[in-house]
N, C-alpha and C positions, 0 to 999 in steps of 0.2 A: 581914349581912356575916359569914362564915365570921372572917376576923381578930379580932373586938374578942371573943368568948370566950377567944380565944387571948391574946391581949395582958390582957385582963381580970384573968388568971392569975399573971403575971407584973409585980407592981408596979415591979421593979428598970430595965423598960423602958417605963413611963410617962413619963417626962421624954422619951425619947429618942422617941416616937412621938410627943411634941408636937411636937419641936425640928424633925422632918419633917414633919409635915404643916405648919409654919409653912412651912417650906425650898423646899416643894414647892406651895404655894397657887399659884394664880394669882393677879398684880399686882390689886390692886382687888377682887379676890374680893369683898368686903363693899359693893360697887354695885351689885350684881345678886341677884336674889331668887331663891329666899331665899339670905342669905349664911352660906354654907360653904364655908370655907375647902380647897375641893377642885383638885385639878390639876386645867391645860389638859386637853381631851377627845381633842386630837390627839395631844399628850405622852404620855396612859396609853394610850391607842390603840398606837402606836411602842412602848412599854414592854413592852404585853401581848404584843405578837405579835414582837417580839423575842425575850422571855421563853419565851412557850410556845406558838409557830409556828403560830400560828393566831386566827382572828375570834372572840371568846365565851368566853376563854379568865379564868378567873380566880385571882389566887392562893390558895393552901390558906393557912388559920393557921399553920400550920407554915411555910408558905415564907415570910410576913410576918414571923413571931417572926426566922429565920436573918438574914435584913434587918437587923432592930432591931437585931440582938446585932449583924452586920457592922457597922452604922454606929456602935453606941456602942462598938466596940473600937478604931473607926480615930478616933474622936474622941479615945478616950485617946490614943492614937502622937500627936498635935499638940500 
């Protein structure tokens, strides 16, 4: 995966890549083997091809990192 070098980089947004991938598991995750706590297939399926208008479509590190930082700046506002 092109993100975890990128996030790797960046300690300041390891709390907040956890606090989404907790956010964003699928219910039960850890019933089904192996358990990784990953989204719905259908969810990031919608995601991608919202995102970037097509089937096979994946994000760059850099589009992951802008993420982190978006969520952990709307988390400060609350």
């Amino acid at each position: 995966m092109k993100a975890l070098p990128a996030i790797a980089a960046r300690p300041g947004l390891w709390l907040t890549a956890l606090r989404q991938v907790a956010a964003l598991a699928r219910t039960g995750w850890w019933r089904t083997w192996p358990p990784v706590p990953t989204p719905d297939r259908d969810y990031l399926h919608f995601r991608l091809v919202t995102q970037y208008g097509g089937d096979g479509a994946a994000p760059s590190g850099r589009d992951v990192v802008q993420y982190l930082e978006w969520c952990r700046q709307t988390r400060e506002l609350t």
